[in-house]
N, CA, C, O and CB atoms as a CASP TS submission, in Angstrom:
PFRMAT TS
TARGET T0000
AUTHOR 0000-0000-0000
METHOD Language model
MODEL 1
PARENT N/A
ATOM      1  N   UNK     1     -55.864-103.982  88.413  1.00  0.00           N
ATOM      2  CA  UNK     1     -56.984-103.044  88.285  1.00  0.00           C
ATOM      3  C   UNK     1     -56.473-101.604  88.225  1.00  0.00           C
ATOM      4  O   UNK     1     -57.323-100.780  87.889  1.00  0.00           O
ATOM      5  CB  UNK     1     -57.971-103.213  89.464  1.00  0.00           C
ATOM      6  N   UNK     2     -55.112-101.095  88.515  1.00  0.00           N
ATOM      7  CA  UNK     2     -54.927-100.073  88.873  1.00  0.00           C
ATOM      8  C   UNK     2     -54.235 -99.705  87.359  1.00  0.00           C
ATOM      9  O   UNK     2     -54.330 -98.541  86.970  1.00  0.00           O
ATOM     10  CB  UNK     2     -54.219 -99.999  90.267  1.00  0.00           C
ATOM     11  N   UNK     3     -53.797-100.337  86.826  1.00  0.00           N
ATOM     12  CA  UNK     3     -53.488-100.232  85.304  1.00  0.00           C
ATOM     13  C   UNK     3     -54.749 -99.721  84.395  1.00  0.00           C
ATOM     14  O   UNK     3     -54.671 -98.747  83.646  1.00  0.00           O
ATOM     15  CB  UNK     3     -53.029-101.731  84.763  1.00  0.00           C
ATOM     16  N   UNK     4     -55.985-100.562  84.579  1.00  0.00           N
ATOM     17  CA  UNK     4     -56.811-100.359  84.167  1.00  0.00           C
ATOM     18  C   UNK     4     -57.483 -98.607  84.455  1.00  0.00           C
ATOM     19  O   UNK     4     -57.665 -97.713  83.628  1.00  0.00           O
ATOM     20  CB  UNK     4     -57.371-101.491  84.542  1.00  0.00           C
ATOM     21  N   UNK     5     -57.654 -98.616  85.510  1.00  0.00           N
ATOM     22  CA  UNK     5     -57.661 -97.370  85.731  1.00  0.00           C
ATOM     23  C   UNK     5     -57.287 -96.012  85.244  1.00  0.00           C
ATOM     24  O   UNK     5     -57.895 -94.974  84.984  1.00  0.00           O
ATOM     25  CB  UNK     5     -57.339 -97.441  86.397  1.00  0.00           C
ATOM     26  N   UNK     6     -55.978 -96.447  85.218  1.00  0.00           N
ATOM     27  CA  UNK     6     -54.937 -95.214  85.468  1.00  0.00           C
ATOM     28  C   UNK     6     -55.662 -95.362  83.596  1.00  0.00           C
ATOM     29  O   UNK     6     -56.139 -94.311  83.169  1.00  0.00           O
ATOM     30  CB  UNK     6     -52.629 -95.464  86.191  1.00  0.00           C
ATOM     31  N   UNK     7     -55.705 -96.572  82.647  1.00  0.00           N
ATOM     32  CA  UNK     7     -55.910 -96.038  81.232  1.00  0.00           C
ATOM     33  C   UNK     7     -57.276 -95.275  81.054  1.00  0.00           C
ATOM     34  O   UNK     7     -57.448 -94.407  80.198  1.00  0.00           O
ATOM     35  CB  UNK     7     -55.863 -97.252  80.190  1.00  0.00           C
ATOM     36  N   UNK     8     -58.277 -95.712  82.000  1.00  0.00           N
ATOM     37  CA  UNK     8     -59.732 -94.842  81.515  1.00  0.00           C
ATOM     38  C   UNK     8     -59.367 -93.822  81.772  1.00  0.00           C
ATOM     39  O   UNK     8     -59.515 -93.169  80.738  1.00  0.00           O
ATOM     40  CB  UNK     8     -61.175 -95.013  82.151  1.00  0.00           C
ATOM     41  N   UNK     9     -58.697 -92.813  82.990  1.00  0.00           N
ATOM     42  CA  UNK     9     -57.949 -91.613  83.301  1.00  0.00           C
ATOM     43  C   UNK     9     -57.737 -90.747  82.664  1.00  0.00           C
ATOM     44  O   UNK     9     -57.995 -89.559  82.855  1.00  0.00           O
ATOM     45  CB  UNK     9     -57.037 -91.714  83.593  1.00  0.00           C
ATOM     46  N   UNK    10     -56.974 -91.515  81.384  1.00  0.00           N
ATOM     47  CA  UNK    10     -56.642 -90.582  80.028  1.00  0.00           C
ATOM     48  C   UNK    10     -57.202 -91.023  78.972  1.00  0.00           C
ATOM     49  O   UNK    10     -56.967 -90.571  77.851  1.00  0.00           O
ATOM     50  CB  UNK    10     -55.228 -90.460  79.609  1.00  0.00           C
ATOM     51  N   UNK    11     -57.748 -91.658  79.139  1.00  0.00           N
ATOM     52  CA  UNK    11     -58.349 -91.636  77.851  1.00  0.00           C
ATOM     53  C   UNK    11     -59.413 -92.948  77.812  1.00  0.00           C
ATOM     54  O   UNK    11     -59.881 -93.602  78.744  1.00  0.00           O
ATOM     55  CB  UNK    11     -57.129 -91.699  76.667  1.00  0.00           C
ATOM     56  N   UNK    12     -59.643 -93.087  76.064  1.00  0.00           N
ATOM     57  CA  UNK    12     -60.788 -94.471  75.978  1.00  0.00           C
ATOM     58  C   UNK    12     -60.364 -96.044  76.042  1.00  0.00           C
ATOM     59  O   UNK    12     -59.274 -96.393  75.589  1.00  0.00           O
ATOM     60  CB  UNK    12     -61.537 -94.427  74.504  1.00  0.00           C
ATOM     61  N   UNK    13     -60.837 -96.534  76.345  1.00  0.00           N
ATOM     62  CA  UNK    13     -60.609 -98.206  77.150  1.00  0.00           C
ATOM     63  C   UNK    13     -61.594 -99.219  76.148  1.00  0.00           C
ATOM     64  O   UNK    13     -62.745 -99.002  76.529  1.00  0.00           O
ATOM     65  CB  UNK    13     -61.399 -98.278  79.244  1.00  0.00           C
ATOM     66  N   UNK    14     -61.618-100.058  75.222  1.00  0.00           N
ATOM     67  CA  UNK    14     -62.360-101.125  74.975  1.00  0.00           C
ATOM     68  C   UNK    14     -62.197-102.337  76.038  1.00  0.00           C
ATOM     69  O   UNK    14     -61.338-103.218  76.088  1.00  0.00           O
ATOM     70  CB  UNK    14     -62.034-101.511  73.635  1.00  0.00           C
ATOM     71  N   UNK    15     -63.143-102.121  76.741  1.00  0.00           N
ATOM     72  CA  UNK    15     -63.953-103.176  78.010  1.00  0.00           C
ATOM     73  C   UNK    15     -64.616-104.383  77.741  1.00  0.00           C
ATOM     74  O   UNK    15     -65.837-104.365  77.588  1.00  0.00           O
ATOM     75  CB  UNK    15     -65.113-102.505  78.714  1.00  0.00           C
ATOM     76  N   UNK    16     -63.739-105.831  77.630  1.00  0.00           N
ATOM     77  CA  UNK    16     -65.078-106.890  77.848  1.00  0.00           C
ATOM     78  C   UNK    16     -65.204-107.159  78.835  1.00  0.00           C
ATOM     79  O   UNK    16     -64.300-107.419  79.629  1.00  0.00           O
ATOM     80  CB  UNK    16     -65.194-108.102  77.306  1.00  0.00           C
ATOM     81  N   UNK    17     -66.662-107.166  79.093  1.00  0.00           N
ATOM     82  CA  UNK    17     -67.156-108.068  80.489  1.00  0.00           C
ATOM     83  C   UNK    17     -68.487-108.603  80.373  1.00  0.00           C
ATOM     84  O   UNK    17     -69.193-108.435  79.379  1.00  0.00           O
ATOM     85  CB  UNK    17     -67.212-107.175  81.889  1.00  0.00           C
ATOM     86  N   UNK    18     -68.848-109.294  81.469  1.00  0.00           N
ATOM     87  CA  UNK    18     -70.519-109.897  81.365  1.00  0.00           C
ATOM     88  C   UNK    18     -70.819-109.061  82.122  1.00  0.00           C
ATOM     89  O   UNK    18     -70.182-108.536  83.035  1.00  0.00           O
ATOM     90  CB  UNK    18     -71.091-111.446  81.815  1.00  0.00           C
ATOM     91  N   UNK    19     -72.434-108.822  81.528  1.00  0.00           N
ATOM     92  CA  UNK    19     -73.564-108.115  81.706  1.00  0.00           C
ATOM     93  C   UNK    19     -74.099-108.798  82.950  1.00  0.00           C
ATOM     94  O   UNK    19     -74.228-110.017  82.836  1.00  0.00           O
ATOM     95  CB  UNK    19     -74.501-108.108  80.464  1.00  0.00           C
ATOM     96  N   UNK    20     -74.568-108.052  84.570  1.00  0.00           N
ATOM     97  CA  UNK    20     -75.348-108.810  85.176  1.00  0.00           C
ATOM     98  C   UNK    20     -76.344-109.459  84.995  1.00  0.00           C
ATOM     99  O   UNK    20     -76.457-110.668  85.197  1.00  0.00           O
ATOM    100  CB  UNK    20     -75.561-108.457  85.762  1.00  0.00           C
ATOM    101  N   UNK    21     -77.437-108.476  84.465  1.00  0.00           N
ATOM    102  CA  UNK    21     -78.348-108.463  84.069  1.00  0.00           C
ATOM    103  C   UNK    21     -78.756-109.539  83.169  1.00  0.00           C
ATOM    104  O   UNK    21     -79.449-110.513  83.462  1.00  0.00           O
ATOM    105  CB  UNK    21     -78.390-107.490  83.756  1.00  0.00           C
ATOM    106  N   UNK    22     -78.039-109.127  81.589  1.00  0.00           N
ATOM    107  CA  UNK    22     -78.545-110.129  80.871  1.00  0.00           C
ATOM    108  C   UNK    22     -77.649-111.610  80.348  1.00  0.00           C
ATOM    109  O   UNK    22     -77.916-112.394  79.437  1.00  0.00           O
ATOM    110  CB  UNK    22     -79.002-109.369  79.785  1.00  0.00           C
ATOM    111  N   UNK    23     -76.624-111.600  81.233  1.00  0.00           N
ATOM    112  CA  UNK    23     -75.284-112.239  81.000  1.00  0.00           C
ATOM    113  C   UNK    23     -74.707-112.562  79.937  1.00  0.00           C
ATOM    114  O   UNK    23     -73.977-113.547  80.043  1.00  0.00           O
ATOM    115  CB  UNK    23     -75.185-113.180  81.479  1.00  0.00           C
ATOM    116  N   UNK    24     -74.766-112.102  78.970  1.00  0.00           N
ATOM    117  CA  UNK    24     -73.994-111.471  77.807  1.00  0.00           C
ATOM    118  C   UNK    24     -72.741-111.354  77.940  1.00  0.00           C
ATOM    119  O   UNK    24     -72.372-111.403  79.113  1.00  0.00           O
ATOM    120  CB  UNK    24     -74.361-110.266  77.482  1.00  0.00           C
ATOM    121  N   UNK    25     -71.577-111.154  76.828  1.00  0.00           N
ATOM    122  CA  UNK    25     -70.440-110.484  76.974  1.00  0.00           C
ATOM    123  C   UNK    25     -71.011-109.079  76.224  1.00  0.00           C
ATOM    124  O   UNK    25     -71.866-108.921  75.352  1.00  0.00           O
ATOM    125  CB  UNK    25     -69.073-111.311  76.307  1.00  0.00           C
ATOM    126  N   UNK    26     -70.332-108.331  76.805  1.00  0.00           N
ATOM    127  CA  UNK    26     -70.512-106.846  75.780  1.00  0.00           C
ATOM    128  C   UNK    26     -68.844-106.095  75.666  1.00  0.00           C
ATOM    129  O   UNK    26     -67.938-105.951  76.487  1.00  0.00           O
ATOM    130  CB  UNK    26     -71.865-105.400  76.781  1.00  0.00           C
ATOM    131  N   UNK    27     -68.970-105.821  74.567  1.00  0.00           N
ATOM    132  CA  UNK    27     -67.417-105.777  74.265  1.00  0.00           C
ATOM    133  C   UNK    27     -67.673-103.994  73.520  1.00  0.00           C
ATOM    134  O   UNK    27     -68.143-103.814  72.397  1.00  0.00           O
ATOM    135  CB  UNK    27     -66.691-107.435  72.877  1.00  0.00           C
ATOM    136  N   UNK    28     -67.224-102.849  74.483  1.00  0.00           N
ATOM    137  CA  UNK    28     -67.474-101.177  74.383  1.00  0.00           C
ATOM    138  C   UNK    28     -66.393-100.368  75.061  1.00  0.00           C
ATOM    139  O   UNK    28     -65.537-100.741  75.864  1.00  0.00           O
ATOM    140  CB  UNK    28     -68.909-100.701  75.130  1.00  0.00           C
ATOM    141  N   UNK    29     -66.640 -99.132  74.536  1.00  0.00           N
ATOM    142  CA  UNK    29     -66.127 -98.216  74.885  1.00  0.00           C
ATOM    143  C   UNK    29     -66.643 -97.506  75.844  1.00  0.00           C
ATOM    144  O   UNK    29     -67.837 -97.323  76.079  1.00  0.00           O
ATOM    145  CB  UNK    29     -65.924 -97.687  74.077  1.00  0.00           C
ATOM    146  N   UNK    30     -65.387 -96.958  76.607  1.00  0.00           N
ATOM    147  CA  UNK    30     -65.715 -96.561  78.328  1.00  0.00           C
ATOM    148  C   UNK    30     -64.588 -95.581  78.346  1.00  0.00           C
ATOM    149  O   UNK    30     -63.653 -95.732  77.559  1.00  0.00           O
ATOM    150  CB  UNK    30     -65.533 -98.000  79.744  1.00  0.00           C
ATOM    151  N   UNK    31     -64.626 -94.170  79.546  1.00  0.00           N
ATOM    152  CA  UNK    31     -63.340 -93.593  80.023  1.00  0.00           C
ATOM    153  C   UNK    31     -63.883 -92.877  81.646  1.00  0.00           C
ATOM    154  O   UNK    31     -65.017 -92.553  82.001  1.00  0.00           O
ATOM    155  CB  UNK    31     -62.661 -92.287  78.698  1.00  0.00           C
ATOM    156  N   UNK    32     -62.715 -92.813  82.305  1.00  0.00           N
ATOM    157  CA  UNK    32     -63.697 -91.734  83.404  1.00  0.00           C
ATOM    158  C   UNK    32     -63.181 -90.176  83.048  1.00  0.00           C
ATOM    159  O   UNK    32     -63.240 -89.294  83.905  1.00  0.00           O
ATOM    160  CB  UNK    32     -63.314 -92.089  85.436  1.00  0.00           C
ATOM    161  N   UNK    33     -62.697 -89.944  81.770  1.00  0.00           N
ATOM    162  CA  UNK    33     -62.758 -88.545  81.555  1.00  0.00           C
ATOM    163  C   UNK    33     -63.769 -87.853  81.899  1.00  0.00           C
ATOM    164  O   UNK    33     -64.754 -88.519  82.217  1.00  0.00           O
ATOM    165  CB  UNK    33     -62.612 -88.264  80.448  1.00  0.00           C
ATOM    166  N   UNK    34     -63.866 -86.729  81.944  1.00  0.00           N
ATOM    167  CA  UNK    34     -65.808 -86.106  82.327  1.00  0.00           C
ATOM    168  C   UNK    34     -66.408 -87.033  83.696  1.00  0.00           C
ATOM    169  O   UNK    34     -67.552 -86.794  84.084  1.00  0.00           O
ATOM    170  CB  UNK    34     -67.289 -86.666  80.539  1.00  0.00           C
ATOM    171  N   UNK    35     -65.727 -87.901  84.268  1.00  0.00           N
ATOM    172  CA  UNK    35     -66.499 -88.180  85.314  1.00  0.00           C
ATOM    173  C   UNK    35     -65.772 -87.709  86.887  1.00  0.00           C
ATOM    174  O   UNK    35     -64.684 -87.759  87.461  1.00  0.00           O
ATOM    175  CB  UNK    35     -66.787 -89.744  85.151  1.00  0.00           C
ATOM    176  N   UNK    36     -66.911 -87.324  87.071  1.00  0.00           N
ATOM    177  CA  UNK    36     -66.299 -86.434  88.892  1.00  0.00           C
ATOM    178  C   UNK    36     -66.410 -86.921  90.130  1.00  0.00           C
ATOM    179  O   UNK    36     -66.407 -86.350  91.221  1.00  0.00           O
ATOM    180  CB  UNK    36     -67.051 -85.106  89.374  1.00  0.00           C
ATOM    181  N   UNK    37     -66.548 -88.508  89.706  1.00  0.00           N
ATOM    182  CA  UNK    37     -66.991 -89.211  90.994  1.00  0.00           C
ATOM    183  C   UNK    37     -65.315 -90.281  91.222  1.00  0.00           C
ATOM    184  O   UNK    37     -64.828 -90.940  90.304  1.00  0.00           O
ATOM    185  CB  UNK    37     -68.858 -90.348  90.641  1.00  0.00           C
ATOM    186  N   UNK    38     -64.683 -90.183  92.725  1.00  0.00           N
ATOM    187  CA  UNK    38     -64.083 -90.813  92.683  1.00  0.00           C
ATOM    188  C   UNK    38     -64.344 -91.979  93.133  1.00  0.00           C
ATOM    189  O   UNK    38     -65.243 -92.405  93.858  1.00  0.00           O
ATOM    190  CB  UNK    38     -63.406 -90.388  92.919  1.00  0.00           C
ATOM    191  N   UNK    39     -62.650 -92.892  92.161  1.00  0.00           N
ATOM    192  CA  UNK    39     -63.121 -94.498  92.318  1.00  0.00           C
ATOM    193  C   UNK    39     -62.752 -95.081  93.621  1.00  0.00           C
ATOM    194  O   UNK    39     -61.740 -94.832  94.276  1.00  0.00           O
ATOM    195  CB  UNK    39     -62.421 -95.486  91.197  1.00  0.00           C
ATOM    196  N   UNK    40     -63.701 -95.883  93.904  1.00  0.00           N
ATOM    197  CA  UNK    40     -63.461 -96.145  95.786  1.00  0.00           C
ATOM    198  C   UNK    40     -62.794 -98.138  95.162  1.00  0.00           C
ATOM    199  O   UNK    40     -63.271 -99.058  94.496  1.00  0.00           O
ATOM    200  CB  UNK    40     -65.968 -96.036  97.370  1.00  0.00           C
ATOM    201  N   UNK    41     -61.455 -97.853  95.942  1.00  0.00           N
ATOM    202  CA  UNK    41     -60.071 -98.965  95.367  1.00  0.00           C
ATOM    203  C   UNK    41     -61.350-100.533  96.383  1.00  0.00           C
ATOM    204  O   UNK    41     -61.438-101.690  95.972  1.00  0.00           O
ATOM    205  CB  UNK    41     -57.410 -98.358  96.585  1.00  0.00           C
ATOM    206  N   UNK    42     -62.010-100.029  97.508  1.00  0.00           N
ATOM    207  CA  UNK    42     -62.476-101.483  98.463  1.00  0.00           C
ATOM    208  C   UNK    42     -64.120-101.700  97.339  1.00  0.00           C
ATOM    209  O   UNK    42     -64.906-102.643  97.434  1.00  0.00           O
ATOM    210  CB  UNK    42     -62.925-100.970 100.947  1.00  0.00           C
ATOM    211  N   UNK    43     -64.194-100.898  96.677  1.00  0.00           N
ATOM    212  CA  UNK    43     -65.587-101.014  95.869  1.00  0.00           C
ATOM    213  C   UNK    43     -65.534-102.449  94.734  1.00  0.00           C
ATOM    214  O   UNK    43     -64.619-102.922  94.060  1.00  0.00           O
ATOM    215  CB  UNK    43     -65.809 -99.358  94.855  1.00  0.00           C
ATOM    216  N   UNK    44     -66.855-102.797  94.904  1.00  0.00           N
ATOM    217  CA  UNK    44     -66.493-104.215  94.031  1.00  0.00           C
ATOM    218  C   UNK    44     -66.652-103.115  92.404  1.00  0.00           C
ATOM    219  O   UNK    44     -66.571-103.810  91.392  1.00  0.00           O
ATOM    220  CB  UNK    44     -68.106-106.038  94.315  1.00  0.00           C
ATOM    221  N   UNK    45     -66.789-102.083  92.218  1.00  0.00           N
ATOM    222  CA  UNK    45     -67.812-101.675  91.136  1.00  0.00           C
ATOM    223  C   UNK    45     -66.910-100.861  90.617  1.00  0.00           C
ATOM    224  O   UNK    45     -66.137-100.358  91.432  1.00  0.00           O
ATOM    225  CB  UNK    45     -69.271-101.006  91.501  1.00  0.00           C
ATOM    226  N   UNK    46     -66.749-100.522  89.267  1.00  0.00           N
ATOM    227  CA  UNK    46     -66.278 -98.941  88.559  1.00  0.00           C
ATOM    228  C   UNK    46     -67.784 -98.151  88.169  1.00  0.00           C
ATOM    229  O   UNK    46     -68.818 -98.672  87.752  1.00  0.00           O
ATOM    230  CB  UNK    46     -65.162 -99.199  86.763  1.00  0.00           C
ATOM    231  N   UNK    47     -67.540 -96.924  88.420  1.00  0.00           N
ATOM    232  CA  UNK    47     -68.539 -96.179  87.918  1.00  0.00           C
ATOM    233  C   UNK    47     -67.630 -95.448  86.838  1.00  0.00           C
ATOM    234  O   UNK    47     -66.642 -94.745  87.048  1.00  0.00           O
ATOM    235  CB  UNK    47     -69.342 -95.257  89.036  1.00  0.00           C
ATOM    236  N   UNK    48     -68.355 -95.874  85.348  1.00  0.00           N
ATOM    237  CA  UNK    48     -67.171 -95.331  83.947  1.00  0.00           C
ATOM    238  C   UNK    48     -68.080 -94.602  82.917  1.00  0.00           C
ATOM    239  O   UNK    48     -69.137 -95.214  83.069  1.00  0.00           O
ATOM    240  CB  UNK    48     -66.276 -96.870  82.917  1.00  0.00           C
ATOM    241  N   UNK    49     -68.235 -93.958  82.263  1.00  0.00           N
ATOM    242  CA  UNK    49     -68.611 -93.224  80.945  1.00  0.00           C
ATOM    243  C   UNK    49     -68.172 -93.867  79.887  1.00  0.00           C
ATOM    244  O   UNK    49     -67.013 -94.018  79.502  1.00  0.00           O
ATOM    245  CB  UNK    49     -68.116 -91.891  80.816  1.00  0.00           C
ATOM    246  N   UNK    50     -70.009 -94.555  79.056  1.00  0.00           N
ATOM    247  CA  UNK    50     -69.684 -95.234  78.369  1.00  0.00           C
ATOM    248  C   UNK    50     -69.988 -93.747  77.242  1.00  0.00           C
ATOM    249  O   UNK    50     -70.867 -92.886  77.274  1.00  0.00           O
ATOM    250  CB  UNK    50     -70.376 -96.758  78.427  1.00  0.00           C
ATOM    251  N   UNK    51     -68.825 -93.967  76.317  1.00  0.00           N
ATOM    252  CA  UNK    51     -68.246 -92.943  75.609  1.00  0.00           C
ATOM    253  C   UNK    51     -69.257 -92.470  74.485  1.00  0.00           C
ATOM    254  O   UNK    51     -69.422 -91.312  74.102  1.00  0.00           O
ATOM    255  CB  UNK    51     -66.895 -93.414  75.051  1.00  0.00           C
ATOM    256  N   UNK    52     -70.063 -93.907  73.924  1.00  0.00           N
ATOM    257  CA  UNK    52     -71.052 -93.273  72.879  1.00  0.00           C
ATOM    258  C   UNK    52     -72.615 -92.810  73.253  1.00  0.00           C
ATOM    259  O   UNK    52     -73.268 -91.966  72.639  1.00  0.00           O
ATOM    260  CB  UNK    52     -71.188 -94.331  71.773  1.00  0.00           C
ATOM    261  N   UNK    53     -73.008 -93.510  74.312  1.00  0.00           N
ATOM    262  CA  UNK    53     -74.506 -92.658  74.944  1.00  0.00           C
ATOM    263  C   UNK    53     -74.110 -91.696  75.732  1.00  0.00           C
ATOM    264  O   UNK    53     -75.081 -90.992  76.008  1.00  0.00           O
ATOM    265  CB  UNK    53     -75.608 -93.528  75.915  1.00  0.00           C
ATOM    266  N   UNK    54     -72.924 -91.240  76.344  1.00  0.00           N
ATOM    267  CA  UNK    54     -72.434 -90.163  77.078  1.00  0.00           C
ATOM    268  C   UNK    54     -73.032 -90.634  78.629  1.00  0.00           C
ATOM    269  O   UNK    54     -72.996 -89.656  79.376  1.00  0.00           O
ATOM    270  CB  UNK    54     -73.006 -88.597  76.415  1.00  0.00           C
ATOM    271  N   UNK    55     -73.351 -91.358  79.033  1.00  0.00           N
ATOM    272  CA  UNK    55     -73.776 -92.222  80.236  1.00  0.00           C
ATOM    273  C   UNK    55     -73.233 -93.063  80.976  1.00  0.00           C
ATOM    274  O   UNK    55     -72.469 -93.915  80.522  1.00  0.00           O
ATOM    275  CB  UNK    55     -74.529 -92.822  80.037  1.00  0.00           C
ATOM    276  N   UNK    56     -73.622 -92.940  82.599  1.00  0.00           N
ATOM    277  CA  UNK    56     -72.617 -93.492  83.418  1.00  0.00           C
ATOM    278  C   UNK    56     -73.093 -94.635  83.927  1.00  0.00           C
ATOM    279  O   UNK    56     -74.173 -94.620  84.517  1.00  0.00           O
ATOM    280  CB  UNK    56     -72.171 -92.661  84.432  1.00  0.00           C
ATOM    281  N   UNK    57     -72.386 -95.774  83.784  1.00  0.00           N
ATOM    282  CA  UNK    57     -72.691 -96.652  83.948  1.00  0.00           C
ATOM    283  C   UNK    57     -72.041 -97.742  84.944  1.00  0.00           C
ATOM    284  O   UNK    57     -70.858 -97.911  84.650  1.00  0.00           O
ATOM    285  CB  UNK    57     -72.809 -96.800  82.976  1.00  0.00           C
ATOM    286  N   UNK    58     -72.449 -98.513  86.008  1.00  0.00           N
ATOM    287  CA  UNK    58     -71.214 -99.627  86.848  1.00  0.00           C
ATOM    288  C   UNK    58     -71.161-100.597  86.773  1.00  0.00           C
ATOM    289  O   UNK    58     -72.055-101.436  86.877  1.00  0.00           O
ATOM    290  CB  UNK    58     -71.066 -99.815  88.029  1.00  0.00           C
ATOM    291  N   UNK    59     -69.785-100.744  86.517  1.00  0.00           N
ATOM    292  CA  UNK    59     -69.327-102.423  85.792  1.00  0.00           C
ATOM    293  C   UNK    59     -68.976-103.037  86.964  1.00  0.00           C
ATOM    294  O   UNK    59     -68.437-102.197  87.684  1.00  0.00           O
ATOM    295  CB  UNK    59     -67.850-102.584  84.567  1.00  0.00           C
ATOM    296  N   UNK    60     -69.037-104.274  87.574  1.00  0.00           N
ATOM    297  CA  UNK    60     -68.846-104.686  88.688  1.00  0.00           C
ATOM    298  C   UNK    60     -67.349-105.501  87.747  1.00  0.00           C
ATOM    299  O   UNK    60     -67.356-106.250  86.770  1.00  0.00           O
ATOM    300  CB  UNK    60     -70.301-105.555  89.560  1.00  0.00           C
ATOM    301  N   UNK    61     -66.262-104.972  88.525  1.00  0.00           N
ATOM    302  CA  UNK    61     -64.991-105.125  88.795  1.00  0.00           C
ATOM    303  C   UNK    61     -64.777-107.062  88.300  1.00  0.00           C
ATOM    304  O   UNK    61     -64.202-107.316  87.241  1.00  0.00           O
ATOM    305  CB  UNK    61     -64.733-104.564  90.631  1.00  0.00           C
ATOM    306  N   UNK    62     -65.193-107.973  89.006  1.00  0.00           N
ATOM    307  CA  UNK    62     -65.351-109.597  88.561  1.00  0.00           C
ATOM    308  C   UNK    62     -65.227-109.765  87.075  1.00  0.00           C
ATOM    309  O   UNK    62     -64.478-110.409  86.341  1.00  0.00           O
ATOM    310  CB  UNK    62     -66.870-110.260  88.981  1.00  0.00           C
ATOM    311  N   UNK    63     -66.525-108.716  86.854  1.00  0.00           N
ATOM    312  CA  UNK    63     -66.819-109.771  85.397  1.00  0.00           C
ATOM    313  C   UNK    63     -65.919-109.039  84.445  1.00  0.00           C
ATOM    314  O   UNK    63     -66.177-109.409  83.300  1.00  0.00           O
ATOM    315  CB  UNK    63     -68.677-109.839  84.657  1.00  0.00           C
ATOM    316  N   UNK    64     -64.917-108.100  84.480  1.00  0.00           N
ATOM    317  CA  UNK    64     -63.981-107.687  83.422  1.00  0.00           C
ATOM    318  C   UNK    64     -63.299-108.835  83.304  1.00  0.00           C
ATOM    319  O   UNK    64     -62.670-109.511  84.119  1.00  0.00           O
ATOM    320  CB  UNK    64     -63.081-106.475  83.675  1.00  0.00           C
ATOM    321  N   UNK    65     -63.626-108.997  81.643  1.00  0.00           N
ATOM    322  CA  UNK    65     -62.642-110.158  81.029  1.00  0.00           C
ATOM    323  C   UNK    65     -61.576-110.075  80.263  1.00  0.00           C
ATOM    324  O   UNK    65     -60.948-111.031  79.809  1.00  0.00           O
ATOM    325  CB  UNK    65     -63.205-110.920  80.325  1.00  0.00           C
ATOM    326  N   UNK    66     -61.269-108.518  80.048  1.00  0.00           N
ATOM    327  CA  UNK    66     -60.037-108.313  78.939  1.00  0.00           C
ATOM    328  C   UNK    66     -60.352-106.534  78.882  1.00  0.00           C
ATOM    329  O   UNK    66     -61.543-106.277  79.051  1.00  0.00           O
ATOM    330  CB  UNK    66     -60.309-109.403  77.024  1.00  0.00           C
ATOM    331  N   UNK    67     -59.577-105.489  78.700  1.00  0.00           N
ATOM    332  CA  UNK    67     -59.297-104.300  77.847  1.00  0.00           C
ATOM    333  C   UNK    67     -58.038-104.164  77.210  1.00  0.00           C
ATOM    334  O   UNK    67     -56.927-104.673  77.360  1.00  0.00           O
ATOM    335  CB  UNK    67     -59.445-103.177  78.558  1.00  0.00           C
ATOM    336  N   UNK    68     -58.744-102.996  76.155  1.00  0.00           N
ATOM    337  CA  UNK    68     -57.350-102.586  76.002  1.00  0.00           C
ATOM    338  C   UNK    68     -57.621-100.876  75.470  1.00  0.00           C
ATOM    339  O   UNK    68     -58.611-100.347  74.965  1.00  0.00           O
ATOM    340  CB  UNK    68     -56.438-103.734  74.749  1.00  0.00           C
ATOM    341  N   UNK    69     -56.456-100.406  75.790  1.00  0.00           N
ATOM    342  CA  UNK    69     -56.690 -98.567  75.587  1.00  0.00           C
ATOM    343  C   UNK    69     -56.375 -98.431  73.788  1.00  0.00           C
ATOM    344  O   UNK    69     -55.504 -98.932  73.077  1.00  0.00           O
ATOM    345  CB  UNK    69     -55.082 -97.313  76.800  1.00  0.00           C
ATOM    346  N   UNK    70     -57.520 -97.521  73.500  1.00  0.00           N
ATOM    347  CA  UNK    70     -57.385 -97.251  72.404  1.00  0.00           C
ATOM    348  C   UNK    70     -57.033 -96.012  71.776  1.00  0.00           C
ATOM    349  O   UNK    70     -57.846 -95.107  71.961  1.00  0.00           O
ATOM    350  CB  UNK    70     -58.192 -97.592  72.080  1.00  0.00           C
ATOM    351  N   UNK    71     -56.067 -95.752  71.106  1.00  0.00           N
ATOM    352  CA  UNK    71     -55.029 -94.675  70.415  1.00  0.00           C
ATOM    353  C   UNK    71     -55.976 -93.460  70.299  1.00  0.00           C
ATOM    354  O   UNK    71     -55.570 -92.404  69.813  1.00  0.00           O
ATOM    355  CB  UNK    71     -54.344 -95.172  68.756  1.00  0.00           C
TER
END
């Protein structure tokens, strides 16, 4: 997780995970650039900026199924 991290940090991340809500996969773009909230490491949750509504959103940590940082 701390890999993961350290890539939203600098930059943009393509994120799959399932949706609580509607249990979906959703496969997007995310960074915590612009975000001023720090990440708590015992939290089940990321709070990340999804990059194209400019909105913050929390991915519960479990359901990440794959990223990767994009150039």
């Amino acid at each position: 997780m701390n890999g993961l991290i350290k890539a939203l940090a600098e930059g943009h991340v393509r994120l799959t995970f399932t949706s609580l809500s509607s249990g979906r996969e959703i496969k997007d773009v995310y960074t915590l650039q612009g975000v001023n909230l720090p990440q708590n490491p015992q939290s089940d949750k990321l709070i990340l900026r999804h990059v194209e509504s400019n909105c913050y959103e929390d991915i519960e940590k479990n359901t990440i199924k794959g990223w990767s940082k994009i150039p």
